[in-house]
C-alpha positions in Angstrom: 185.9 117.7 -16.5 187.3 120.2 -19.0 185.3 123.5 -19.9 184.0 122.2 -23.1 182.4 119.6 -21.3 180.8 121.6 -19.0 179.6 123.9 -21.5 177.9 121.0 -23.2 176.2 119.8 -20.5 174.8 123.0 -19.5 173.3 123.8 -22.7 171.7 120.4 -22.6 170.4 121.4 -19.1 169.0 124.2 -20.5 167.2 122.8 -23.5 165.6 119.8 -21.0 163.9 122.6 -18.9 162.4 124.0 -22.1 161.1 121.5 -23.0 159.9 119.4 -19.6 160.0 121.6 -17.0 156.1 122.9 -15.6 155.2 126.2 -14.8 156.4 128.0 -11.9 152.8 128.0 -10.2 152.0 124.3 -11.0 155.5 122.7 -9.4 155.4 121.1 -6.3 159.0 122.0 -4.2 160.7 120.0 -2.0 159.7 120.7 1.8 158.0 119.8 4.8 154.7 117.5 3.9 156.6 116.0 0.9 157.6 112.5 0.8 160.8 112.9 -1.1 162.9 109.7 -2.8 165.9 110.0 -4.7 167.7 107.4 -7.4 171.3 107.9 -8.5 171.9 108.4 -11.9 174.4 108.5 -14.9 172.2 109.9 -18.0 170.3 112.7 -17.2 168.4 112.9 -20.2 167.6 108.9 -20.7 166.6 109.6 -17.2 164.4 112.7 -17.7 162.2 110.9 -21.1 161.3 108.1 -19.2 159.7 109.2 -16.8 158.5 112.3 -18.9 157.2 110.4 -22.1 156.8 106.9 -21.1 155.6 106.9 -17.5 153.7 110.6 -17.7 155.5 112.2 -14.4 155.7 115.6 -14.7 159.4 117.2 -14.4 158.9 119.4 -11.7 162.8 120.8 -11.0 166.2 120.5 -12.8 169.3 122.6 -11.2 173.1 122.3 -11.3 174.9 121.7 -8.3 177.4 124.6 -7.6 179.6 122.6 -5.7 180.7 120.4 -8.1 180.4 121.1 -11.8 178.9 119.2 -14.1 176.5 117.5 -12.0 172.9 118.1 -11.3 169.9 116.7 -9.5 166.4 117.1 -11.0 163.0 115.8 -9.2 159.4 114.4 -10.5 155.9 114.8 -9.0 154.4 111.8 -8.5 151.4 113.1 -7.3 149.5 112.6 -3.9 153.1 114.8 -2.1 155.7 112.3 -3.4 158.5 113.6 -5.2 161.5 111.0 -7.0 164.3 112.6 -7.2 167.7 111.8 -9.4 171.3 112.9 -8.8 173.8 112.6 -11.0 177.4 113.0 -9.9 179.7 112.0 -12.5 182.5 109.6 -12.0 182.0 109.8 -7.8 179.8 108.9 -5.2 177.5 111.3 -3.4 180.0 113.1 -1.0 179.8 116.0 -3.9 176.7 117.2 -3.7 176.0 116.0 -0.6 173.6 118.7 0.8 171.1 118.0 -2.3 169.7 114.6 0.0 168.9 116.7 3.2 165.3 115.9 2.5 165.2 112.4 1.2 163.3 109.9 2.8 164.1 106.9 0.5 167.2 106.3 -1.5 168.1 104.4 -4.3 171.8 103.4 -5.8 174.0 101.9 -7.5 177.5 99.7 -6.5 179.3 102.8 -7.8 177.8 105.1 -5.3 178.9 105.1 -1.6 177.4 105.4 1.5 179.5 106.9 4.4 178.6 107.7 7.8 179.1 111.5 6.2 176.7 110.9 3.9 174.0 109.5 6.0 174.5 112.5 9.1 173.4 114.8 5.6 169.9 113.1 5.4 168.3 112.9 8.4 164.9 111.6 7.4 166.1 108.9 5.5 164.2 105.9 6.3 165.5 103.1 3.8 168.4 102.9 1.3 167.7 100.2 -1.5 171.1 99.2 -3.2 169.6 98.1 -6.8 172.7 95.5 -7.5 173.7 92.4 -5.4 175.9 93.5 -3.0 175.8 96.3 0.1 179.2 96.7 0.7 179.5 100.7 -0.4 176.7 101.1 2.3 178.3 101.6 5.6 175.4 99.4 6.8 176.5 99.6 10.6 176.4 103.3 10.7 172.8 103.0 9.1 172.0 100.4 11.2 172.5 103.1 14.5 170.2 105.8 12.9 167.6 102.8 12.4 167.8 103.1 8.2 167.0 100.1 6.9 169.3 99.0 3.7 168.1 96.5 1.4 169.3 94.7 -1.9 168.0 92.9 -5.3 170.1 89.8 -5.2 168.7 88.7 -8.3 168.9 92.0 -10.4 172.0 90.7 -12.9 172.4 86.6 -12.1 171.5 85.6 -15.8 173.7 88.2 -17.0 176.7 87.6 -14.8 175.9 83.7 -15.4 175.5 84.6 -19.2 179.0 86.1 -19.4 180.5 83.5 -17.3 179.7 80.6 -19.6 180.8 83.0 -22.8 184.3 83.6 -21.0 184.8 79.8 -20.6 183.6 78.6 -23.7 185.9 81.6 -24.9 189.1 80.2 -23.3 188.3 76.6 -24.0 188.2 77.3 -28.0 191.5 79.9 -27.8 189.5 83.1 -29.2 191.4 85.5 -27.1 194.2 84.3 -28.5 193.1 83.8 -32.3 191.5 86.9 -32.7 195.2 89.0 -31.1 196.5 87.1 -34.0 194.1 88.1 -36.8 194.4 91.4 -36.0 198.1 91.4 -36.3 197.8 89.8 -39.4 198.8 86.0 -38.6 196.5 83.3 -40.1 196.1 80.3 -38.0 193.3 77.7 -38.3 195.0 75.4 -35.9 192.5 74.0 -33.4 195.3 72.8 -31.2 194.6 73.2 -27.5 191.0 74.4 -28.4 188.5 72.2 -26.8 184.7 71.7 -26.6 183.3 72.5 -23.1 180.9 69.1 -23.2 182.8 66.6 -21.0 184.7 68.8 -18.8 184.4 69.4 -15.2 183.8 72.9 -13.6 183.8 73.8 -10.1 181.9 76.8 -9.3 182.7 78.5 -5.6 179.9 79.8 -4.2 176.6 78.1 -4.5 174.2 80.8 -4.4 172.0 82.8 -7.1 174.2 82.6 -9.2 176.1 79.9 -8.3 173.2 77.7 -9.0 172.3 79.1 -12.1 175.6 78.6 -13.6 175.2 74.9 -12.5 172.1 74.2 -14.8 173.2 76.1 -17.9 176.8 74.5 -17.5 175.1 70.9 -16.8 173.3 71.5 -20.1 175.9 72.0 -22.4 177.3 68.5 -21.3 179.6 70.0 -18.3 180.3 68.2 -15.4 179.3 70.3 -12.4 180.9 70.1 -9.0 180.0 72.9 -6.2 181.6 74.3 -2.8 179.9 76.4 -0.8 180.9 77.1 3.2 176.7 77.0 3.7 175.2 73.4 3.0 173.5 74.1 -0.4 171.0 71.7 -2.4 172.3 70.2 -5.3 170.5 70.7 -8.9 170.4 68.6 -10.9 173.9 65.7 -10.8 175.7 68.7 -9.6 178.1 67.6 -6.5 179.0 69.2 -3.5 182.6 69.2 -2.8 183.3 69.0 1.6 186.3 71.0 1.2 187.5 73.8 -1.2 190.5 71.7 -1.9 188.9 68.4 -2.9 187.1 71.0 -5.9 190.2 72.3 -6.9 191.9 69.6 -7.7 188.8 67.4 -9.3 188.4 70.4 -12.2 189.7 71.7 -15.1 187.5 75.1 -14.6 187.3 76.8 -11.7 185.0 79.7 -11.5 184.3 82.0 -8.2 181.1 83.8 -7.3 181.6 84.4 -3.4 179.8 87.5 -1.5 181.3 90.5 -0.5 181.8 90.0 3.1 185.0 91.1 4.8 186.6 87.3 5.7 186.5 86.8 1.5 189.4 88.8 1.2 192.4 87.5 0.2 190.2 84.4 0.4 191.8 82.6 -3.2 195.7 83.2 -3.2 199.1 81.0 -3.7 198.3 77.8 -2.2 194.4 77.7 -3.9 196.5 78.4 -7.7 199.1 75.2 -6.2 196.0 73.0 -5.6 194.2 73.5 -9.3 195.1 70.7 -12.0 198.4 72.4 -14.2 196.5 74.3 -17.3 193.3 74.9 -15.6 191.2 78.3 -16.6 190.3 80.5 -13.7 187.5 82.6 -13.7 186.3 85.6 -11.0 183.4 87.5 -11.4 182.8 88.2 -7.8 184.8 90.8 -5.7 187.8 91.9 -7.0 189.5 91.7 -3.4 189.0 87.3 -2.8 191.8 86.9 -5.2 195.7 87.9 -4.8 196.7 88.9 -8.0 200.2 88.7 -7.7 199.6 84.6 -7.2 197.6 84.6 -10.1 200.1 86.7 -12.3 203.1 84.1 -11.4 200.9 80.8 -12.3 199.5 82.7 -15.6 203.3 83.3 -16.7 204.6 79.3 -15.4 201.5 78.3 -17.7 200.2 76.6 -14.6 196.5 78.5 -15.1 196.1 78.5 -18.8 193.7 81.2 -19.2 191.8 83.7 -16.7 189.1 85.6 -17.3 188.7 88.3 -14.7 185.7 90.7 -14.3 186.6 92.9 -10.6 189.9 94.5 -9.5 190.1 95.6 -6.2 191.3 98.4 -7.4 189.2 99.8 -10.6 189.1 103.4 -12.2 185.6 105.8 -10.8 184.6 106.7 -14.5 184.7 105.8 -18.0 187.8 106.4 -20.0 189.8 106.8 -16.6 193.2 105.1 -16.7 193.4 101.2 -15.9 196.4 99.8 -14.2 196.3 96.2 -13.1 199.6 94.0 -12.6 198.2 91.3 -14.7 198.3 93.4 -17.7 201.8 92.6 -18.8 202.0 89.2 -18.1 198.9 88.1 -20.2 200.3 90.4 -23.4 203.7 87.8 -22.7 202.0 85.0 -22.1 199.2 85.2 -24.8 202.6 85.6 -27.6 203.7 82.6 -26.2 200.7 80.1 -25.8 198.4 81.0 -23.3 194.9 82.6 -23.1 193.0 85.4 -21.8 189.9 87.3 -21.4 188.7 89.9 -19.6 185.1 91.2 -19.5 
């Protein structure tokens, strides 16, 4: 982070205390006595009114930490000797201020921030960490597991939204508005609707039948899809959704195949070559899972034959730690090719 930066940051610092921050003589500190939690955070000040204006907890602490610039942590009083505390680490996970969570009995995060075994030796009265996304997989949950710190999830905390996105990605593909708008904005006019599609009357198979698995199913079944399902557990069907016995007989029944797997360590490489070879020639492919279950060199090589005639990918298993870092994926270059040529693509 460049000096300029830091400099901004500070000041703002310094204006939030004004303005929030209690008397000396009326703060309650961190210390023995004090339950203490702690949330991760990316906008200190967002942070700081909310629970200031809106919620009426009293700012009670708000420092830079030394050991890596231009983060901080900051803590509220929530009365009867429980203090919330926030730490904000720009761009990495907590291994940079790692000493600030030496009192914290409860912890809160993110899927950006991660968990090690390093981490966990630094807070030795944790009692809980609660991962506010779907997965765990930044926790090192066998390491918290020894130390008896119980880790817990919200599997529901962004279905509809991943669901929501998923059916604007296919509907996307299906009408060609990836490729449209490229060409509008390099000054071509085309109203041609060839290739485009509706999405009512076409068959989708969704992999992985779980929260959001099954929510994609209803939406999908109501705008006039056909729904079919795999899932390695045996799921209920809603509504005329139907289950697939193997992950083959799904591919090769669908013209949309869209995965929403877990995180778990035998999903990786888990959709490669010989999943792409099973799909119907021009299907779309869609993953808004883990960017590991999917070999994207396989994918590349069937989106430049034409065999998969649009993707729409949301994870990388590789992906940059911060806003405006660099992105480099191998796909890149072979969707700019193939989208001049007649193609789609989108990527959330």
């Amino acid at each position: 982070m460049d000096e300029s930066r830091l400099g901004e940051l500070e000041t703002r610092r310094a204006e939030l205390r004004e303005q929030y921050l209690r008397p000396a003589e009326e703060r309650v500190s961190p210390g023995r006595g004090i339950h203490h939690a702690a949330l991760i955070c990316s906008d200190v000040e967002r942070t700081i009114r909310f629970y200031q204006d809106v919620l009426g907890f009293p700012l009670v602490e708000l420092v830079e930490n030394r050991d890596y610039k231009g983060s901080s942590h900051f803590f509220f009083d929530l009365g009867n000797k429980t203090l919330l505390g926030f730490f904000d680490f720009p761009g990495l996970g907590l291994e940079p201020g790692i000493e600030a969570i030496g009192g914290v009995n409860l912890l809160g995060i993110r899927s950006g921030t991660r968990i090690t075994e390093r981490v966990l030796d630094a807070a030795p009265d944790l009692v809980a960490i609660g991962a506010f996304c779907i997965g765990v997989n930044q926790i090192d949950v066998a390491a918290a597991s020894r130390r008896g710190v119980a880790v817990f999830n919200a599997p529901f905390s962004n279905t509809r939204s991943v669901v929501e996105l998923a059916l604007a990605e296919i509907i996307s593909m299906a009408r060609r508005l990836p490729e449209k708008n490229a060409q509008m904005h390099e000054g071509q006019w085309d109203k041609s609707a060839a290739g485009s599609h509706e999405v009512r009357g076409r068959k989708i198979g969704i992999v992985g039948y779980g929260n959001i698995g099954t929510q994609l199913s209803v939406l999908a079944e109501n705008l006039g899809m056909a729904v079919y399902f795999y899932d390695i557990a045996d799921k209920l069907a809603l509504g005329n959704a139907r289950r697939c016995s193997t992950l083959t007989e799904l591919l090769e029944s669908v013209e949309t195949v869209t995965l929403h797997v877990d995180g778990r360590d035998g999903n990786h490489g888990f959709f490669g070559a010989a999943e792409f070879a099973a799909m119907r020639p021009r299907s779309l492919f869609l993953n808004l899972s883990r960017g590991f279950v999917v070999d994207h060199a396989a994918l590349r090589r069937n989106i430049e034959s034409g065999h998969i005639a649009g993707a729409a990918i949301d994870v990388f298993p590789e992906e940059p730690k911060g806003k405006g870092d660099e992105f480099v994926s191998e796909l890149a270059h072979a969707v700019t090719e193939q989208m001049q040529k007649d193609g789609v693509f989108a990527r959330s």
